[in-house]
C-alpha positions in Angstrom: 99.7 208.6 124.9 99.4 206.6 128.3 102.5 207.0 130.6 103.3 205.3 133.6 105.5 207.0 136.2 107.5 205.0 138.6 108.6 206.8 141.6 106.7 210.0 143.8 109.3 211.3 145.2 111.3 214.7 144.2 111.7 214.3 140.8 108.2 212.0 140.4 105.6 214.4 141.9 108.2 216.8 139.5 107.7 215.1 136.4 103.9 215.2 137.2 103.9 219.0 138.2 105.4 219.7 134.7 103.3 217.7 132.8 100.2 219.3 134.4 101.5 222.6 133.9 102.8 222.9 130.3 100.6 220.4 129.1 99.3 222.7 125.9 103.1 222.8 124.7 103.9 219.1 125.3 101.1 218.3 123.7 102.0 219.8 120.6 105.6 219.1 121.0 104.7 215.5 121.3 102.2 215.8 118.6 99.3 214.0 121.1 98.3 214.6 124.5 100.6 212.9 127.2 98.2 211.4 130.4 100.1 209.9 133.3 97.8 206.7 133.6 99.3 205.2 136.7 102.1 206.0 139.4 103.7 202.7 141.0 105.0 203.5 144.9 105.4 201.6 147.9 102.9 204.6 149.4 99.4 205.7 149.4 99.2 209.8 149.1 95.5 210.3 150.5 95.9 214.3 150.3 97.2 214.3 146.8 95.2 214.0 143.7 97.9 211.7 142.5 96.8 208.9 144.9 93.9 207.8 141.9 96.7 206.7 140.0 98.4 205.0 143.1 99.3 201.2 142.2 101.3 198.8 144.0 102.2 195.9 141.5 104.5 196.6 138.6 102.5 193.8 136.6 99.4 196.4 136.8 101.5 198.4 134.4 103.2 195.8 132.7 99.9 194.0 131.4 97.8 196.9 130.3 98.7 197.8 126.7 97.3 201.3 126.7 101.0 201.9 128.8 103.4 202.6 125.9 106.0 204.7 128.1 107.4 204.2 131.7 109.3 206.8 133.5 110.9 205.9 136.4 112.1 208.0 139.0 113.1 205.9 141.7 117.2 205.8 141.8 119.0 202.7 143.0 119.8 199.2 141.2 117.0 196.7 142.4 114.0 196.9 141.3 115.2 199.8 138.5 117.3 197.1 135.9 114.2 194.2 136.7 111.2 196.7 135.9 113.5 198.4 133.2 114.1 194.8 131.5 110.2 193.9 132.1 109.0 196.8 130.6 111.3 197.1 127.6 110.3 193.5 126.7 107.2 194.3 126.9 107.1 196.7 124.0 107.3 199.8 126.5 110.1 202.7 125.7 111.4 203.5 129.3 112.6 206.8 130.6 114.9 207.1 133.6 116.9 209.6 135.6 119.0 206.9 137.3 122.4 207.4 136.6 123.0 203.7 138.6 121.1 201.8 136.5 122.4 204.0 132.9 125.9 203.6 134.2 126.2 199.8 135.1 123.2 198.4 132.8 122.9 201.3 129.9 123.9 199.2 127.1 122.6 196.0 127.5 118.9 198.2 128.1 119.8 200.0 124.8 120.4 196.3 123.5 117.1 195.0 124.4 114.9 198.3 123.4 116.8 198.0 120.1 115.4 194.2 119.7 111.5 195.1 121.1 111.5 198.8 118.7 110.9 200.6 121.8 113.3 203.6 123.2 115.3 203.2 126.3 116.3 207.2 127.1 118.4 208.8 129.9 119.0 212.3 129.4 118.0 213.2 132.7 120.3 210.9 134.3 123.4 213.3 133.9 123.2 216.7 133.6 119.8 217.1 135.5 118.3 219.8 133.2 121.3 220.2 131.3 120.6 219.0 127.4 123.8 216.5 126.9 122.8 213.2 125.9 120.7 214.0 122.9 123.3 216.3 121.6 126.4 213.9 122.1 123.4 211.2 120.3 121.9 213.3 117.3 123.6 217.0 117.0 127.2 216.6 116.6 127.4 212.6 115.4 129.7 214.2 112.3 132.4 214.5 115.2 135.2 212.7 116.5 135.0 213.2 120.2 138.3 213.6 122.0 137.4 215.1 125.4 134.5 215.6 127.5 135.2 217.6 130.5 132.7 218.1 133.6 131.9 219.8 136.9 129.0 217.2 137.2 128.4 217.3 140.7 126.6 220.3 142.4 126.9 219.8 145.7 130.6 220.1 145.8 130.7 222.5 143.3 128.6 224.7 146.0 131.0 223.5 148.8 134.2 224.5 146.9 133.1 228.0 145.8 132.2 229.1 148.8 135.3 227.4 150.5 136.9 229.5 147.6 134.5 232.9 148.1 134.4 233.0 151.9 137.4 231.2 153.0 136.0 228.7 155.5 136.7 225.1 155.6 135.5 222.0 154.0 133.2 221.0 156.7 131.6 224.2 158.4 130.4 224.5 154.2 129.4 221.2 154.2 127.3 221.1 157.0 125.6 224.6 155.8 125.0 222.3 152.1 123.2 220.0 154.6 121.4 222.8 156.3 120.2 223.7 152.6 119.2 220.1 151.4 122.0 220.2 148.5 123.9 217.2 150.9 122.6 213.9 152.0 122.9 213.5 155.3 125.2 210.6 153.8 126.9 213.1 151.5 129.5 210.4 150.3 128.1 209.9 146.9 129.0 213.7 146.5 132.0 214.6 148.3 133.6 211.4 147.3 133.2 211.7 143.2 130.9 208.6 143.2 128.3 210.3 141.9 130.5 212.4 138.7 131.9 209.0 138.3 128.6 207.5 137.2 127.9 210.5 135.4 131.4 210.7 133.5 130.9 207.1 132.4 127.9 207.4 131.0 129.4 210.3 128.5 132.5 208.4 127.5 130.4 205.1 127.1 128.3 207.6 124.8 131.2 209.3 123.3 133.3 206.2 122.5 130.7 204.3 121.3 131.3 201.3 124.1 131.3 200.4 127.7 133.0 202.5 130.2 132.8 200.6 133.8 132.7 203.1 136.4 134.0 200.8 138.7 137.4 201.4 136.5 137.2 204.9 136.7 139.9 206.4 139.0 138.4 208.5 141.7 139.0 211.1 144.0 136.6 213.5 146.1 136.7 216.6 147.5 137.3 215.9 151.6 141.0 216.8 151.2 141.1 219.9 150.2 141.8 223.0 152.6 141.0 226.7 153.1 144.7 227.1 152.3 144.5 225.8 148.8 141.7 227.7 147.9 144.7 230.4 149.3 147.8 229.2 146.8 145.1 228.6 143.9 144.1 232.4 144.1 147.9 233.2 144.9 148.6 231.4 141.3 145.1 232.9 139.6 143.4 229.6 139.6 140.3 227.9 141.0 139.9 224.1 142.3 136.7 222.5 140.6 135.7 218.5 140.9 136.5 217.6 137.5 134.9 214.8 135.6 137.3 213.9 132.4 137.3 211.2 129.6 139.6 211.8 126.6 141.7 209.9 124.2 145.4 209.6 125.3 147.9 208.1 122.2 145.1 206.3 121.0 143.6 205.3 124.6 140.8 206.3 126.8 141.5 207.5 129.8 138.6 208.6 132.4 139.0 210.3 135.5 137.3 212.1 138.5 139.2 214.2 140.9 139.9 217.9 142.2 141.6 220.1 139.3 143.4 223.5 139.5 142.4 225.3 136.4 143.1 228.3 135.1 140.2 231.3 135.5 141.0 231.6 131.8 139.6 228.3 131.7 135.8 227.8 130.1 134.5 225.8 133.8 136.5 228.4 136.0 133.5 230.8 136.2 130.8 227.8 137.0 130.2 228.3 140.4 127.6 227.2 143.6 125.2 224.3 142.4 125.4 225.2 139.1 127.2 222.4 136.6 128.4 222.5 133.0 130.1 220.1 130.2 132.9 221.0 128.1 132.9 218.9 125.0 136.0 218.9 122.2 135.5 217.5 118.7 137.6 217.5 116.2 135.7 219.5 113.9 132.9 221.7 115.8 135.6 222.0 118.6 134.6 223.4 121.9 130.9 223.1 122.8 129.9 224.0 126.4 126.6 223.0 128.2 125.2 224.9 131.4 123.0 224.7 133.8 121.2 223.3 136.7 122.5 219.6 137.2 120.1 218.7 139.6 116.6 219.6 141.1 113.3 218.3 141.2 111.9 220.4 137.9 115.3 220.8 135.9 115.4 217.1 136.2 111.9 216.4 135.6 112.0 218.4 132.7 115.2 216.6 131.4 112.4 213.5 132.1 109.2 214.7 130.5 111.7 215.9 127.1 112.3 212.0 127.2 108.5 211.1 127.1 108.2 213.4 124.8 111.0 212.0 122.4 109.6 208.7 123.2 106.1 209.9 121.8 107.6 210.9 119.0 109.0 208.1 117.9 106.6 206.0 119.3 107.0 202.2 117.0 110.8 203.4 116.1 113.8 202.7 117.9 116.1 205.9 118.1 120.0 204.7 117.4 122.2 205.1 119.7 125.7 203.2 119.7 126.8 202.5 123.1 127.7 198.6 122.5 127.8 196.0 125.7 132.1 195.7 124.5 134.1 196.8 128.2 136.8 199.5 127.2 140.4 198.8 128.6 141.1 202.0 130.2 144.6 203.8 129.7 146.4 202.4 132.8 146.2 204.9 135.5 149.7 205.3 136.1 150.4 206.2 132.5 148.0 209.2 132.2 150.4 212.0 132.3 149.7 215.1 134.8 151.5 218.1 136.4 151.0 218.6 140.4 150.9 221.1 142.6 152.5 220.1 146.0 152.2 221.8 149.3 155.2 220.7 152.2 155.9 221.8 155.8 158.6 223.5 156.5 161.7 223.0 154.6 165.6 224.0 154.5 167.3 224.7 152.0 169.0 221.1 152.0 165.4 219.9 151.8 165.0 221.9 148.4 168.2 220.9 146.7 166.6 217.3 147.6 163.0 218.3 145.9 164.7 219.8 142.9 166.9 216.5 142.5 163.9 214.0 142.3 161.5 216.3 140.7 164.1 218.4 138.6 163.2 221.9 138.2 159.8 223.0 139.5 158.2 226.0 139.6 157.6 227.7 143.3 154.8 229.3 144.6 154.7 231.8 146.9 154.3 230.0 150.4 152.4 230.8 153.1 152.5 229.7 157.0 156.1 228.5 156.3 155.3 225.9 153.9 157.1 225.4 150.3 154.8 224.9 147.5 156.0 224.0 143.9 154.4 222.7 140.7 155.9 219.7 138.9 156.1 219.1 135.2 153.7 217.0 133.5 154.9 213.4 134.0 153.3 209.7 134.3 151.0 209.7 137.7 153.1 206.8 138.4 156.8 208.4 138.2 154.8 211.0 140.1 153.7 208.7 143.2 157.7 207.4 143.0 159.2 210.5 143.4 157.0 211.2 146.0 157.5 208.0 147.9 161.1 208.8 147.3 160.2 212.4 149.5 158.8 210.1 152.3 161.0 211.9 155.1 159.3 215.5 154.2 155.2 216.0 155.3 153.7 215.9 152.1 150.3 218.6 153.2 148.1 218.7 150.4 148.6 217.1 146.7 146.3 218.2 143.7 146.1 218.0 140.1 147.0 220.5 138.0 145.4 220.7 134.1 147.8 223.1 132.2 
């Protein structure tokens, strides 16, 4: 089976190393060998063996028939959806790690593999190394999923346990995740929830059966939060993890990305440094967890190369997967219903009486630095943000999410 591999970066030359080096197993796995025929970069690699199978023109690898599957490994939007299109009308299954191009283009490329009988597979593009798609796809279709929780992010999963562990701030641990290569020098994708957005819609667009647009996803990252609520969310035996959440609200979908306190009774309290994992609910198997390594060159590669292989497999047969190109409306944000813990500067007792009067009875926590911190009842975000605006004279320090 002739593979082309687009992309020698990270996960590229990754997807190559593990192909040379379990080769025996994939090869039995896959039920025929697997030879990587040509790599397609914008480079030459003189001191690499790969540089034989250097080309520069996609139409090398789109013309040459003995090419049944194309990985790509490049990231980004342009040229990803045109070579993804080209090759899957071409009678080639395609492979792909880009959570970009699975998030914005997914199912119309699921659309067009289903009309040429080729494959169009992503299971890299979420979890890293993580096993998620296939098992939302083939092991627990007799389900009705209602929730799919994630920290799928981790780069700020490292930053917030060791803001958490060694109590230092959000950017003296970010700049050490830089030091360490788990940040972009750009780390905004990360820190920002851009890239668990992506992610998040690609598993309720899987779960749901049709389109989630990230773009509708609210989102919130990480830059906010302090050394002191890492303090209260000890002082109340809780942890703050980037959450990634779709579920169905009253009939509704609701997706959203933004710092959590949880519980360390809760299943994703313990997942700590760059490590991520999924929480899925259904409403018969009900709750499955997946851990692991969300990112890497060789736990994504070998998220990658388990698509070739699947793609081998069913080489001449498309594998179903329902993800239709129909937009879901998303539950209004402002009607998704959520409990908050609130940090405040200084406040007299006349300030309380006020609190308790918008909010009604809250629930204090133990302050620190002269502060007063208090959790709400679950209400709408939206009678939330008015009872807060209705606070405006008090310095509102820190606001976060709080899933009971």
């Amino acid at each position: 089976m002739k593979v082309a591999l687009l992309g020698y970066g990270t996960v590229g030359s990754g997807v190559v190393e593990v192909i040379n080096s379990n080769s025996d197993s994939i090869e039995k796995r896959a039920g025929k060998p697997i030879e990587i025929k040509y790599v397609l970069d914008l480079r030459d690699f003189p001191n690499d063996p790969v540089n034989e199978l250097i080309v520069h023109d996609i139409n090398v690898i789109l013309e040459d028939d003995e090419v049944e599957i194309v990985a790509e490994a490049m990231g980004g939007i342009n040229p990803a959806y045109k070579f993804a299109k080209s090759c899957l009308e071409n009678g080639k299954s395609y492979v792909t790690s880009n959570k970009e191009l699975v998030a914005l283009h997914g199912a119309e490329l699921l659309e067009i593999a289903r009309k040429n009988n080729v494959n169009f597979l992503f299971e890299a593009s979420v979890g890293g190394g993580i096993p998620i798609i296939r098992p939302l796809n083939q092991s627990i279709t007799a389900d009705e999923i209602y929730e799919i929780t994630g920290i799928l992010n981790g780069t700020t999963n490292y930053i917030l346990s060791k803001m958490k562990d060694e109590g230092r701030s959000f950017d003296d641990v970010l700049k050490e995740a830089q030091d360490l290569g788990y940040a972009e020098k750009n780390p905004a994708a990360d820190v920002e929830g851009y890239d668990a957005c992506r992610k998040i819609a690609i598993l309720a667009s899987l779960a749901f059966g049709e389109h989630v647009n990230f773009e509708d996803i609210p989102t919130e990252g990480i830059t906010k939060i302090t050394k002191e609520d890492m303090i209260y969310a000890e002082k109340m035996n809780c942890v703050i993890k980037l959450l990634g959440t779709c579920q169905k609200q009253d009939e509704n979908v609701f997706a959203r990305v933004s710092p959590m306190l949880i519980s360390k009774t809760h299943p994703l309290a313990m997942v700590n440094d760059v490590f991520n994992a999924i929480l899925v609910k259904g409403n018969m198997v009900g709750d499955l967890m997946f851990y692991g390594k969300g990112a890497g060159k060789l736990p994504t590669a070998s998220a990658v190369v388990a698509d070739i292989v699947d793609a081998a497999k069913h080489s001449g047969t498309n594998i179903m997967t329902i993800w239709n190109r129909e937009k879901v409306e998303l539950k209004a944000r402002g009607d998704v219903r959520v409990g908050y813990f609130v940090r405040v500067a200084k406040v007299d007792e006349g300030i309380k009486s006020r609190i308790e009067e918008i909010f009604g009875e809250v629930r204090e926590v133990e302050a620190i630095n002269n502060e007063y911190a208090f959790i709400t009842r679950v209400m709408k975000e939206k009678h939330f943000e008015q009872k807060l605006e209705a606070l405006r004279e008090i310095e509102v320090l820190s606001k976060i999410r709080v899933q009971e």
